[in-house]
C-alpha positions as CSV (number, residue, x, y, z in Angstrom):
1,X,15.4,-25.4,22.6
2,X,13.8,-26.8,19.2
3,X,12.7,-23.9,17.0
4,X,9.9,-23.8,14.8
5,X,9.0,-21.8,11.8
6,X,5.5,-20.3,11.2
7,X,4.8,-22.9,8.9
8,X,5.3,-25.4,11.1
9,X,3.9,-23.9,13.9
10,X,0.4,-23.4,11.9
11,X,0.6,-27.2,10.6
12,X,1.1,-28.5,14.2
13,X,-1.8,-26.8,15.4
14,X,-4.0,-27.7,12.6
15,X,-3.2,-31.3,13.9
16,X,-3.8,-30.8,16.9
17,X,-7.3,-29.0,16.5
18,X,-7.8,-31.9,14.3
19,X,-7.1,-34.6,17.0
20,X,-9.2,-32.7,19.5
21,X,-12.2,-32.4,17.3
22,X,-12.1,-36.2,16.1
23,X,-11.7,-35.2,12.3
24,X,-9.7,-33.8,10.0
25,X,-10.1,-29.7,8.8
26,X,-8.2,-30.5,5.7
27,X,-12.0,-32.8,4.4
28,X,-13.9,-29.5,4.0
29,X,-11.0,-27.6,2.5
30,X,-12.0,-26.4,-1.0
31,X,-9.1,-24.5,-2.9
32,X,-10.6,-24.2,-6.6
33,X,-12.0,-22.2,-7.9
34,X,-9.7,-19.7,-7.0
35,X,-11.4,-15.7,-7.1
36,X,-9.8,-14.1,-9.5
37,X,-7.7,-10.8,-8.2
38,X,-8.8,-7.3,-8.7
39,X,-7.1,-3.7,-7.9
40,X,-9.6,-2.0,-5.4
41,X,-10.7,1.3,-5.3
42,X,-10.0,3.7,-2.2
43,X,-13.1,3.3,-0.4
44,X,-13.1,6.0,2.7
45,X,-16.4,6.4,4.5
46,X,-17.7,8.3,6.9
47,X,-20.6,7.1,9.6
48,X,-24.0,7.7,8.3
49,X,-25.7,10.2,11.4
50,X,-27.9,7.4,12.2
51,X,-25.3,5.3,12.8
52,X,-24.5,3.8,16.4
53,X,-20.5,4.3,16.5
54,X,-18.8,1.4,17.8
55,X,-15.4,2.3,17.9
56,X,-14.7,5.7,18.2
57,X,-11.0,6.0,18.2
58,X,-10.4,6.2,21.9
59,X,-11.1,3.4,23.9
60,X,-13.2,0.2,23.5
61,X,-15.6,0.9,25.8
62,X,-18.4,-0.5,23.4
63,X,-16.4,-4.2,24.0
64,X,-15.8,-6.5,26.3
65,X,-13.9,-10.3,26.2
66,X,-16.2,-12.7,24.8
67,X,-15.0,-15.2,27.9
68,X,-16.0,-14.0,30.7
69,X,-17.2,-10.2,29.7
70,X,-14.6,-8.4,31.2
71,X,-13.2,-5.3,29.6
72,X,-11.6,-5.8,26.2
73,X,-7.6,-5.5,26.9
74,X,-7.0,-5.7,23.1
75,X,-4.3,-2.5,22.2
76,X,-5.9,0.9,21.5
77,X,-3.6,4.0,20.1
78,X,-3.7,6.5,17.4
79,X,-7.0,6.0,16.6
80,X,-7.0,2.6,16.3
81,X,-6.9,-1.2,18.3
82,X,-5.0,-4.0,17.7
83,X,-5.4,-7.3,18.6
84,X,-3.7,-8.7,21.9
85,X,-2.7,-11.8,21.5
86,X,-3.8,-14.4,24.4
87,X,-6.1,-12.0,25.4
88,X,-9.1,-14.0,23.4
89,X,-11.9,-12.8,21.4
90,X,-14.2,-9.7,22.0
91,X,-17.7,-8.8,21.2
92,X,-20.2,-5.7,21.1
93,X,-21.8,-4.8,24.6
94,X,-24.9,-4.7,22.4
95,X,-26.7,-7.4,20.3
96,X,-28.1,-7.1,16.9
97,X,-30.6,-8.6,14.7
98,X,-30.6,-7.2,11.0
99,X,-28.0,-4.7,10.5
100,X,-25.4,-2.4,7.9
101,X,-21.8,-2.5,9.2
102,X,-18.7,-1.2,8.4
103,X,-15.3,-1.5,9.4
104,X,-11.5,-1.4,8.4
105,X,-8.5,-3.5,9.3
106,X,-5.3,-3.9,8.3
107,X,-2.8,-6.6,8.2
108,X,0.9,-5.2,9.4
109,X,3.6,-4.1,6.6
110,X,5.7,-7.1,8.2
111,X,3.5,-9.9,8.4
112,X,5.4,-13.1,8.0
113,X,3.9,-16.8,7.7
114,X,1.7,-18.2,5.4
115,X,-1.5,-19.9,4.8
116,X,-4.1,-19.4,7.4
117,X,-1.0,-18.4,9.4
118,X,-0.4,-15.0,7.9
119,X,-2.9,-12.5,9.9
120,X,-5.6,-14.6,10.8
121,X,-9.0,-13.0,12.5
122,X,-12.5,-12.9,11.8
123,X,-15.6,-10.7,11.9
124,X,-18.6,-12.8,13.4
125,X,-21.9,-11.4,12.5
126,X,-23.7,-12.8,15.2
127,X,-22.0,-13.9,18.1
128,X,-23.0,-17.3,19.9
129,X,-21.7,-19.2,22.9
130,X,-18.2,-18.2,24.5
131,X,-15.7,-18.9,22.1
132,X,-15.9,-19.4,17.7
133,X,-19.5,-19.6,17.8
134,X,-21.4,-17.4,15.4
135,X,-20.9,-16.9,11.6
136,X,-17.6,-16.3,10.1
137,X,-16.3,-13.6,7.4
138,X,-12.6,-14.4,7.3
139,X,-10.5,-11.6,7.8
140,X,-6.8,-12.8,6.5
141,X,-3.7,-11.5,5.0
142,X,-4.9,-12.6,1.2
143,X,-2.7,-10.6,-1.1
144,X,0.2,-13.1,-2.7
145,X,-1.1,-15.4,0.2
146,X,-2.2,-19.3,-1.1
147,X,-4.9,-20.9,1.2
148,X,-7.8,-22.8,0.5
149,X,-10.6,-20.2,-1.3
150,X,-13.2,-20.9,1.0
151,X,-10.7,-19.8,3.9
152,X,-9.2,-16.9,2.2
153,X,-10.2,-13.4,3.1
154,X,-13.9,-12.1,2.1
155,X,-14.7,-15.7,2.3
156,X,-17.6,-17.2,4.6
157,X,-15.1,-19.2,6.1
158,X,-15.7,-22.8,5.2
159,X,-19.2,-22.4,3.3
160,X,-18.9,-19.5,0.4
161,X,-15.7,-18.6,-1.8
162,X,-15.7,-14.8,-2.6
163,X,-16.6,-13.5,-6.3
164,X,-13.2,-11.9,-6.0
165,X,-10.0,-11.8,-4.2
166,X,-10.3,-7.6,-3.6
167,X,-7.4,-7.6,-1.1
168,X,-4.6,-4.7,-0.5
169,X,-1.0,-5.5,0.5
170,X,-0.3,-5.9,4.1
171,X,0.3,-2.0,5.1
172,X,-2.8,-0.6,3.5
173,X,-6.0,0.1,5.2
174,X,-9.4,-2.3,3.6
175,X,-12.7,-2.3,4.3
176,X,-16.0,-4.8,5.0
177,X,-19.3,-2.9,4.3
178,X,-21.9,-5.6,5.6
179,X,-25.6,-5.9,5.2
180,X,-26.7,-8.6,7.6
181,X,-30.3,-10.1,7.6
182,X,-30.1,-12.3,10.9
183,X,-31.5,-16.4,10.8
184,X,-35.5,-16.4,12.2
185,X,-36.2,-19.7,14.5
186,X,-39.8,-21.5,14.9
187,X,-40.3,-22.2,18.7
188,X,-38.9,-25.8,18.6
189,X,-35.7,-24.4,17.3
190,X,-36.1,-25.4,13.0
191,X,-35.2,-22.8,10.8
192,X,-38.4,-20.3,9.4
193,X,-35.8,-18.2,7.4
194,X,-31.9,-19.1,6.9
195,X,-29.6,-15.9,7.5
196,X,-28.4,-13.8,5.1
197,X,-25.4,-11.9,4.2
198,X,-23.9,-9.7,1.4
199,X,-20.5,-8.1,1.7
200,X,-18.3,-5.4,0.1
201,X,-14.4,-5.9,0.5
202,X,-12.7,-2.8,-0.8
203,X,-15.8,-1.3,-2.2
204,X,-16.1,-4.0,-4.3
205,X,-19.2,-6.7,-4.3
206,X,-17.8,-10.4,-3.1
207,X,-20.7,-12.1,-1.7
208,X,-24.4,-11.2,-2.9
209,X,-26.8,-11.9,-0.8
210,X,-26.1,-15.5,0.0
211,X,-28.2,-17.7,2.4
212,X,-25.8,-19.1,4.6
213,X,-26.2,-23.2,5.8
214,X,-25.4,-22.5,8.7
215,X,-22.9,-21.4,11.9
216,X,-19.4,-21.8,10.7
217,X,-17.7,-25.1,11.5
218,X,-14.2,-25.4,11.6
219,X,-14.7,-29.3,10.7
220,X,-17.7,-30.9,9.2
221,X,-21.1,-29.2,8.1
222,X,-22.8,-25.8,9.3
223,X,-25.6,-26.3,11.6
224,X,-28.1,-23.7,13.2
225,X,-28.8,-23.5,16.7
226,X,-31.7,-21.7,17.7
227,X,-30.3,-17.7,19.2
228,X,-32.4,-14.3,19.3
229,X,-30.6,-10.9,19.2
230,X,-26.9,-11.2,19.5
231,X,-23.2,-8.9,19.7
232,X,-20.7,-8.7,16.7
233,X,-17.7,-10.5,17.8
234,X,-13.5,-10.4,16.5
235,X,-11.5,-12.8,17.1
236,X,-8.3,-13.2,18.8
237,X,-6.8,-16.4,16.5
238,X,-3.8,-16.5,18.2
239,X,-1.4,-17.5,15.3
240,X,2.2,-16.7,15.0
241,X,2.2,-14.1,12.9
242,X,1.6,-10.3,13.7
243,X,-1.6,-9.3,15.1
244,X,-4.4,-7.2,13.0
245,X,-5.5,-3.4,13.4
246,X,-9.1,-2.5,13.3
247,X,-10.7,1.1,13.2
248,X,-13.6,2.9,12.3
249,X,-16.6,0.9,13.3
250,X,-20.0,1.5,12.5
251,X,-23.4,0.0,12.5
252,X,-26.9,0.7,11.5
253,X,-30.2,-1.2,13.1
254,X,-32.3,-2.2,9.9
């Protein structure tokens, strides 16, 4: 049987994505400037007590599969969950509208790959339809790891580059703290107020309060589609490389 590296295992798929969707990803590809890299500080923090805790190191009871809202069968153990590959995405039981979260992943020591193949998730602020729907911060292995800057890690994938590339090596624990101001809809579905995001990665300020254009597209431009309240959703990419840990999930109702 033929074997195929990572590499070529990511490049393949990007084809075939491509073919399925009638366009090419590589058009809205933007890989300059690139964010210049920072060391991080240690950035440990503990749930405010108004806090609704969404993972609490046991189970994932607070989830379910974005699909068909099962139970989440991602990997839970030593106070942590990792993704299961196959499995498919997962979202909150609850929905949000305007909200501060945190959370922590880590890429594994051993990753291998490259690209947009080298620990490739991603935290959806709000959560639409059944599969990638919803609004994208990329959560990828971007420490020594090239891709294009609005597809790197901290990044709104495919609309916003972050100020800085704040990422730890693979091994280390980081951190998103999120303030999320949700999009408001007029009744026939135009936009009253775009959404808006700002994000810490490490502590560190990389997107500052940014309207975004729209819901993330994996080709072609952003659009809105009218949604109320929704769930936070992670995403099960599916790549070659070694899956992603996550812990320590908190958010606050603003």
């Amino acid at each position: 049987m033929k074997k195929f590296s990572c590499f070529t295992t990511a490049i393949l798929l990007t084809a075939h994505l491509a073919n399925a969707q009638g366009g090419n990803p590589k058009d809205t590809e933007v890989w300059t400037p690139v964010p210049k890299i920072i060391a991080a500080p240690v950035n440990t923090q503990v749930a405010p007590h108004d806090a609704i805790i969404l993972f609490n190191g046991k189970n994932l009871n607070d989830w379910v599969t974005v699909k068909d809202k099962s139970a989440a069968k991602w990997t839970v153990i030593d106070n942590m969950f990792t993704v299961k590959k196959g499995t498919g995405n997962i979202q909150t039981k609850r929905s949000f509208t305007n909200y501060q979260l945190h959370i922590e992943w880590k890429i594994p020591v051993n990753i291998t790959g490259d690209g947009q193949a080298r620990g490739n998730s991603g935290l959806f602020l709000a959560s639409t339809g059944t599969g990638d729907g919803g609004y994208e911060l990329q959560v990828l292995d971007s420490y020594n790891n090239v891709t294009y800057s609005n597809g790197q890690a901290g990044s709104i994938y495919k609309q916003f580059i972050p100020l800085v590339n704040a990422s730890r090596k693979p091994g280390e624990w980081q951190t998103y703290d999120v303030v999320w101001t949700a999009p408001v809809f007029n009744d026939d579905g135009s936009v009253k107020s775009p959404a808006r995001v700002t994000v810490l990665h490490n502590g560190v300020l990389i997107q500052n309060n940014i309207e975004l254009k729209g819901e993330t597209a994996y080709i072609g431009a952003p659009v809105y589609k009218k949604h109320g309240p929704t769930p936070i959703k992670l995403q099960d990419h599916g790549d070659p490389s070694l899956a992603i840990s996550f812990r320590n999930i908190w958010v606050r109702e603003l």
